[in-house]
Backbone as a ProteinNet text record, in pm:
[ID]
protein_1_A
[PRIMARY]
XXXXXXXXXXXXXXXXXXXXXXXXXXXXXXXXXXXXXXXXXXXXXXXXXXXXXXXXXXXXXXXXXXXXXXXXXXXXXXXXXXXXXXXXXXXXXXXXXXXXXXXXXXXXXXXXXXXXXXXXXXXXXXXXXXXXXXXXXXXXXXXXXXXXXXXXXXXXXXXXX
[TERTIARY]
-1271.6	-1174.5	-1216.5	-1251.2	-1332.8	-1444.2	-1515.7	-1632	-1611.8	-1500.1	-1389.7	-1370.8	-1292.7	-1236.5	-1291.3	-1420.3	-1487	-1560	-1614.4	-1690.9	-1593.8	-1455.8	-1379.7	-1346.6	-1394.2	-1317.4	-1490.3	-1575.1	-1727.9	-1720	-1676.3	-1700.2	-1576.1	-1488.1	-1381.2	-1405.7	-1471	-1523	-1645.2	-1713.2	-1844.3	-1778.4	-1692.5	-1639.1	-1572.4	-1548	-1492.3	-1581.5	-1743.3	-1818.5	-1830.6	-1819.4	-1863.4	-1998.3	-2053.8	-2144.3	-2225	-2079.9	-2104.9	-1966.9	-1950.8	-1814.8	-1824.9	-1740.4	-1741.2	-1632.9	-1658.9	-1545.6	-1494.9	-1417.5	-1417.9	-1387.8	-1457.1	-1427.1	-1388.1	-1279.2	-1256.3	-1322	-1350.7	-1412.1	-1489	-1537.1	-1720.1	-1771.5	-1849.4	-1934	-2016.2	-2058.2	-2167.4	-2148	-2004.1	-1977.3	-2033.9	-2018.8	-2049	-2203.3	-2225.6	-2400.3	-2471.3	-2412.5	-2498	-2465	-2372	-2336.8	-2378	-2504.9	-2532	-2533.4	-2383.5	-2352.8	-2431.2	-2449.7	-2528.7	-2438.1	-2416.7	-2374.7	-2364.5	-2319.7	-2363.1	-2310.8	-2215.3	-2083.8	-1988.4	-2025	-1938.7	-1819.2	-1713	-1590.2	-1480	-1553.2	-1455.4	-1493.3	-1376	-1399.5	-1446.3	-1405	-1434	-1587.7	-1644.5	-1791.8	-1721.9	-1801	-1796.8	-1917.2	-1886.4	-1995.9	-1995.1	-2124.9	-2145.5	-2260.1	-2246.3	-2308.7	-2322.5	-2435.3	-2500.1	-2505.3	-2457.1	-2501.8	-2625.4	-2624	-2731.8	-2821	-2972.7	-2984.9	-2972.2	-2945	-2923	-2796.7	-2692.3	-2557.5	-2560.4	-2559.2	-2510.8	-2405.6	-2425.4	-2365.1	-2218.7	-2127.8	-2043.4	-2003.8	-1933.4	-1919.6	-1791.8	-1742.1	-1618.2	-1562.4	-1459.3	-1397.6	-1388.6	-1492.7	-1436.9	-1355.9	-1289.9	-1171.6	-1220.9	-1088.4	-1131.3	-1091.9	-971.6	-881.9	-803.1	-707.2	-649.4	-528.5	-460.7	-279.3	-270.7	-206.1	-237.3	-147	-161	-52	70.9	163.4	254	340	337.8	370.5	526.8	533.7	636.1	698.4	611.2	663.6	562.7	532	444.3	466.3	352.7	388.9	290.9	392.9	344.5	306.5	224.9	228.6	127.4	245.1	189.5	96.5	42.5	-25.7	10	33.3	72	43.2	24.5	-17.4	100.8	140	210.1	88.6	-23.5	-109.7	-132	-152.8	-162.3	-56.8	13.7	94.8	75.9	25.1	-26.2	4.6	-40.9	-24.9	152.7	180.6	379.1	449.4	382.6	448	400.2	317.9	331.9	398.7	369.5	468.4	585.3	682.5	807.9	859.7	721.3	736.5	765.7	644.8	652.3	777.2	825.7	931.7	1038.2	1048.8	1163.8	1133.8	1048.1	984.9	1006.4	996.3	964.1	1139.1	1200.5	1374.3	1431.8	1337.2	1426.5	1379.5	1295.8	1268.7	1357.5	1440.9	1565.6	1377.4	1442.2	1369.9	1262.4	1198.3	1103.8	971.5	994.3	897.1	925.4	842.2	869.5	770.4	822.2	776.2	695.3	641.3	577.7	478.1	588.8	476	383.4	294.1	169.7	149.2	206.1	262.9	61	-19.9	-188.4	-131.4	-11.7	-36.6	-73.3	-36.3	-73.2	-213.2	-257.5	-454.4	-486.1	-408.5	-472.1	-406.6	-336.6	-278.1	-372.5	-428.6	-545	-663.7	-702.3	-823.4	-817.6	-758.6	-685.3	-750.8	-684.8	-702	-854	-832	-938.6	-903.2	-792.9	-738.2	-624.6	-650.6	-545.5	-464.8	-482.9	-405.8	-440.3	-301.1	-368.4	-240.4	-259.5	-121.4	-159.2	-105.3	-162	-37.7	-83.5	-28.7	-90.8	-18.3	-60.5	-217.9	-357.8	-445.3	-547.3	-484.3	-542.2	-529.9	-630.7	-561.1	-569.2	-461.7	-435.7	-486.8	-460.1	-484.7	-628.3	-667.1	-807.3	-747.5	-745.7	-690.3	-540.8	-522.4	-389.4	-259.8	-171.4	-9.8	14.6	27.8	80.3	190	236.7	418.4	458.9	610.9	704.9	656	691.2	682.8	531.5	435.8	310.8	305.9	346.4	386.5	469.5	612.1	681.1	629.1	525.8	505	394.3	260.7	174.1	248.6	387.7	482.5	544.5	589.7	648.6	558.9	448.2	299.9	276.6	282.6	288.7	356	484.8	618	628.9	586.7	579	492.4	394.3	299.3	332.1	470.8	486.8	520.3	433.7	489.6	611.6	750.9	859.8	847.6	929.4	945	1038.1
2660.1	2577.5	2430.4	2352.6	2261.5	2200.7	2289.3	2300.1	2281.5	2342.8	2362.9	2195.9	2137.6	2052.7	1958.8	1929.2	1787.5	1825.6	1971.5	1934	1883.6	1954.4	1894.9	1740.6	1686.8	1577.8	1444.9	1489.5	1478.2	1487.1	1617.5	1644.7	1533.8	1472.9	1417.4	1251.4	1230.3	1062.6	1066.8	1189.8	1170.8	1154.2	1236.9	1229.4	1095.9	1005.9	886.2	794.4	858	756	650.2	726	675.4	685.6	598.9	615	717.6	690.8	760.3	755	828	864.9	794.2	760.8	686.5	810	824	844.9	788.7	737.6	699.7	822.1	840.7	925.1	906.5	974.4	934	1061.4	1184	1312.8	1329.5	1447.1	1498	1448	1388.1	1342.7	1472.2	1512.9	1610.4	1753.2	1718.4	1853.4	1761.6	1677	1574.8	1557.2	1531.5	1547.2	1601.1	1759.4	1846.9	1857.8	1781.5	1851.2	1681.6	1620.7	1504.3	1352.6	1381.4	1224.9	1161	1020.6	966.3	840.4	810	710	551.4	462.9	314.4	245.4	253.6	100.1	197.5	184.6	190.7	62.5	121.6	18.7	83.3	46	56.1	229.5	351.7	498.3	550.5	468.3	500.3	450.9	565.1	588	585.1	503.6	547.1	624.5	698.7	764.2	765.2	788.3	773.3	885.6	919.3	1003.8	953.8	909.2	827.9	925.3	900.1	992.4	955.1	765.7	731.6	643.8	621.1	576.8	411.2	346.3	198.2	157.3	270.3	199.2	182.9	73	-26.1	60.6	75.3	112.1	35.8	103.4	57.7	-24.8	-79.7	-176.6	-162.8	-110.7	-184.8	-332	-377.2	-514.2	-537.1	-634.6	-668.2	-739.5	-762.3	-807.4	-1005	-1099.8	-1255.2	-1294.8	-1221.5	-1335.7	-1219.8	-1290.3	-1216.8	-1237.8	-1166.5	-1276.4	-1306.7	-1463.7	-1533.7	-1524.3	-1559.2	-1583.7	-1691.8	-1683.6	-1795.3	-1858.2	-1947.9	-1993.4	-1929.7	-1904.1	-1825.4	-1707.3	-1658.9	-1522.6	-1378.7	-1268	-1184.3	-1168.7	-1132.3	-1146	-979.4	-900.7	-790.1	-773	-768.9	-743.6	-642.2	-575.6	-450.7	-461.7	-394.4	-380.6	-262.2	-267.7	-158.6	-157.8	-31.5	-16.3	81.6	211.3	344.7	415.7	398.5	532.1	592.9	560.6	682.5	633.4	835.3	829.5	795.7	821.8	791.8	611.9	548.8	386.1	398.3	456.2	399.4	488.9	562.3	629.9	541.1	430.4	317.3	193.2	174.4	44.4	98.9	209.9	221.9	232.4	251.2	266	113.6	41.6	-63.9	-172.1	-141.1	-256.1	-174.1	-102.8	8	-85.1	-68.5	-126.4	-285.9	-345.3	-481.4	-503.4	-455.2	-499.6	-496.8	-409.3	-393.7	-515.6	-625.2	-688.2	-805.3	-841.4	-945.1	-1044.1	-1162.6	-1306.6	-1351.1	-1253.9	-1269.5	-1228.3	-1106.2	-1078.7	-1116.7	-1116.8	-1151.5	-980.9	-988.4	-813.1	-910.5	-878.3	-959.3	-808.2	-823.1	-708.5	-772	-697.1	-767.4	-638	-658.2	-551.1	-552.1	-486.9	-485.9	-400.3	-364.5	-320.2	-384.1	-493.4	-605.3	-683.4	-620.8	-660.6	-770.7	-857.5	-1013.2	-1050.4	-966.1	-990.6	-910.3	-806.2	-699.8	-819.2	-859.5	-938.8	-1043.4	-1128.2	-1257	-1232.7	-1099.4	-1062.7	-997.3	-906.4	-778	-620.6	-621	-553	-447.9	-355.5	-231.1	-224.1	-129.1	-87.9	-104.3	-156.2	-209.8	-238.1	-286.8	-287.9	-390.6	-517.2	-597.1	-652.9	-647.9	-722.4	-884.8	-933.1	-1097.9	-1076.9	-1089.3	-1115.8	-971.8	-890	-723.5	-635.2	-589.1	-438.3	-326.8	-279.3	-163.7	-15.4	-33.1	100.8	153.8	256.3	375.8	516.5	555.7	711.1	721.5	852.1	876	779.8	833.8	769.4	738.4	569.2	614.3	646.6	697.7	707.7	630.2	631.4	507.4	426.1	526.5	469	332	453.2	371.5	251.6	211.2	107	35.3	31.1	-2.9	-63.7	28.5	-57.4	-121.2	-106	-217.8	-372.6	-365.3	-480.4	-564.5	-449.3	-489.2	-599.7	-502.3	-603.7	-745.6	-750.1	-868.4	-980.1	-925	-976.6	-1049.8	-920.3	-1012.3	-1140.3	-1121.8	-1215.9	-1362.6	-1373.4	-1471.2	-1589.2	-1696.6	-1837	-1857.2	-1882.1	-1950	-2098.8	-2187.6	-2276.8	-2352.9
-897.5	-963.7	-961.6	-841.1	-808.5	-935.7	-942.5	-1029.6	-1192.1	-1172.1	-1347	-1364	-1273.5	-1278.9	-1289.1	-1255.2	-1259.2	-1359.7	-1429.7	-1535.7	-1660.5	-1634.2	-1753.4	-1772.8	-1643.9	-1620.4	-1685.2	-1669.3	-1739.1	-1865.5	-1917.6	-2041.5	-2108.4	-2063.2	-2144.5	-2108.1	-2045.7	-2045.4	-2160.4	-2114.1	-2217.1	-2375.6	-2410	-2550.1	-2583.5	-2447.6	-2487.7	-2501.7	-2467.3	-2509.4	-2359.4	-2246.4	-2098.6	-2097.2	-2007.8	-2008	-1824.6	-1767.8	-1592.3	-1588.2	-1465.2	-1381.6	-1282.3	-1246.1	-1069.4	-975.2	-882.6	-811	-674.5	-651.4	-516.2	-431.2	-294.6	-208.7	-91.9	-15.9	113.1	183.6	114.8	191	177.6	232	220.1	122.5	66.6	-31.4	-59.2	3.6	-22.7	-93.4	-166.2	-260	-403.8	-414.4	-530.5	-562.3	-431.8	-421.2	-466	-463.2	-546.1	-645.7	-696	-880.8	-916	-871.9	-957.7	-945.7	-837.3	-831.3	-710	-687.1	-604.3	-528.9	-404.4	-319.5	-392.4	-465.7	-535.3	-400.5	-383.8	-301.9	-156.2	-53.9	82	59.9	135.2	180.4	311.6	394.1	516.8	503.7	501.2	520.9	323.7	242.6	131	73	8.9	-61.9	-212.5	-271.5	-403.4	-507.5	-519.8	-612.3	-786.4	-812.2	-946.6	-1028.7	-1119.2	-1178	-1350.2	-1336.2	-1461.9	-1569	-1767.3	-1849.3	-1888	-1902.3	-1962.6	-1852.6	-1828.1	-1754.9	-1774.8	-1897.3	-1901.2	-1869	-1761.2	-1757.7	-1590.2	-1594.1	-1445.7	-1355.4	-1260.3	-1127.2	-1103.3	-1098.5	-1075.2	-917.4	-847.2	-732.1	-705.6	-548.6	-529	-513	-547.5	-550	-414.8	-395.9	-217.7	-161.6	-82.5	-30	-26.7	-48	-107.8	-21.5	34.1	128.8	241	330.4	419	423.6	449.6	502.2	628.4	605	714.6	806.8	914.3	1043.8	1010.5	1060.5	1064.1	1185.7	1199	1356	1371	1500.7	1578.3	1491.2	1420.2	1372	1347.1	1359.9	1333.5	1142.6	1100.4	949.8	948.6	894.5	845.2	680	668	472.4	466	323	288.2	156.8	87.8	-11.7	-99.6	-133.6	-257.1	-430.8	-447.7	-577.1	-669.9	-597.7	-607.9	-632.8	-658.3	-683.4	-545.4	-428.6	-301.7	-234.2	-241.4	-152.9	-26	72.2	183	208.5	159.9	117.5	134.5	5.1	-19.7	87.8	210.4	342.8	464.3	421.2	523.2	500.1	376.9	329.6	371.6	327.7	413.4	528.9	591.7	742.2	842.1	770.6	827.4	788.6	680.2	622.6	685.7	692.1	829.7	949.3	1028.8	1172.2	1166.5	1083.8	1042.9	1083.9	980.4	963.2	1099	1230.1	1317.7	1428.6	1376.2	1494	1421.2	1318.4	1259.6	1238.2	1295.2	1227.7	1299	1384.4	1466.4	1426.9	1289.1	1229.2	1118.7	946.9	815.2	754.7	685.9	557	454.1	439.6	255.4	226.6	88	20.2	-78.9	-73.1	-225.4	-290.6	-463.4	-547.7	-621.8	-566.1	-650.3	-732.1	-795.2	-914.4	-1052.9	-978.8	-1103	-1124.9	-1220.1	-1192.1	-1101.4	-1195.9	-1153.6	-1003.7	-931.3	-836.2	-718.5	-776.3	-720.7	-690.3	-803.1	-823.3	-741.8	-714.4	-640.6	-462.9	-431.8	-315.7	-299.6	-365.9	-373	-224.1	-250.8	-177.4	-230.5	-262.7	-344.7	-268.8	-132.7	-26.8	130.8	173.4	373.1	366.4	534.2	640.5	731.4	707.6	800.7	905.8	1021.9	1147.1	1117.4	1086.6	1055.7	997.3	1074.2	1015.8	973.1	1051.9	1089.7	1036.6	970	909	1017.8	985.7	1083.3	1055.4	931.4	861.9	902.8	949	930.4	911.2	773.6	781.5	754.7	776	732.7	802.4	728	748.3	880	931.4	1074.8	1087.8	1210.6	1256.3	1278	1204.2	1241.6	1377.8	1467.4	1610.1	1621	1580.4	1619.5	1542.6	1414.2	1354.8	1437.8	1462.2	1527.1	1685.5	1723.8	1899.3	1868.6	1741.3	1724.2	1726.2	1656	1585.1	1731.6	1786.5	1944.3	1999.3	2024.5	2106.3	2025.1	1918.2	1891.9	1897.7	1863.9	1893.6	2028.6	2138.4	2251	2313.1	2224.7	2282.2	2152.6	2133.6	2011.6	2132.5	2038.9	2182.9	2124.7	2224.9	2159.9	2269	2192.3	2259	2384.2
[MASK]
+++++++++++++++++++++++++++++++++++++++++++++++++++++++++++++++++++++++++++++++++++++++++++++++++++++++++++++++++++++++++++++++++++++++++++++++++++++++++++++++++

């Protein structure tokens, strides 16, 4: 079925007049491997791969990250990133703006909506979870909780005056 699926998915860029496929991968690469495609751009756990029709078309590149969100004095600043394309992503953004609400004015939520190109581009960041300057994120969805006591630890170590 696998096999079905990506040639259909080949055969219907080629008719649009693509010149390669990209795919980004977070899994085995090496089912891709053998049907063609080759490694271009790493990012953090994601490979992107590509499988050329013609050989004069350029390699595609992931967008690398421009900037960070910054710290802010006497408060932890959590910000999310969001797009809606992975679920996984919109089961941490709710987690953390859950976790976030329960520390009142000691922490701040800021979401950054990358659904919006130029708002993608700006940053260069689709999807992440940052503790003020940190991304937290490697891998799947964390649990409330573990969200919640990364937030704590910070919280506590906030200078008040």
């Amino acid at each position: 079925m696998g096999k079905a699926l990506l040639q259909a998915a080949e055969e219907d860029v080629r008719s649009r007049g693509a010149g390669g496929l990209s795919l980004p991968v977070w899994m085995k690469a090496s089912w891709y491997r053998k049907r063609g495609y080759q490694k271009v751009d790493k990012q953090g756990m994601g490979v992107l791969l590509w499988k050329p029709f013609e050989d004069d078309v350029p390699a595609p590149r992931w967008i690398k990250p421009k900037k960070k969100p910054e710290k802010e004095a006497g408060k932890v600043v959590v910000t999310a990133f969001i797009n809606g394309w992975c679920p996984a992503q919109s089961i941490n953004y709710e987690r953390a703006k859950r976790a976030a609400a329960e520390f009142g004015d000691e922490v701040k939520f800021r979401e950054i909506n990358t659904f919006d190109r130029d708002v993608f581009l700006e940053w260069g960041i689709q999807d992440g979870l940052y503790l003020d300057e940190k991304n937290i994120l490697r891998g799947p969805p964390l649990k409330f909780e573990k969200i919640k006591k990364k937030i704590a630890v910070k919280v506590k170590k906030i200078k008040r005056p």
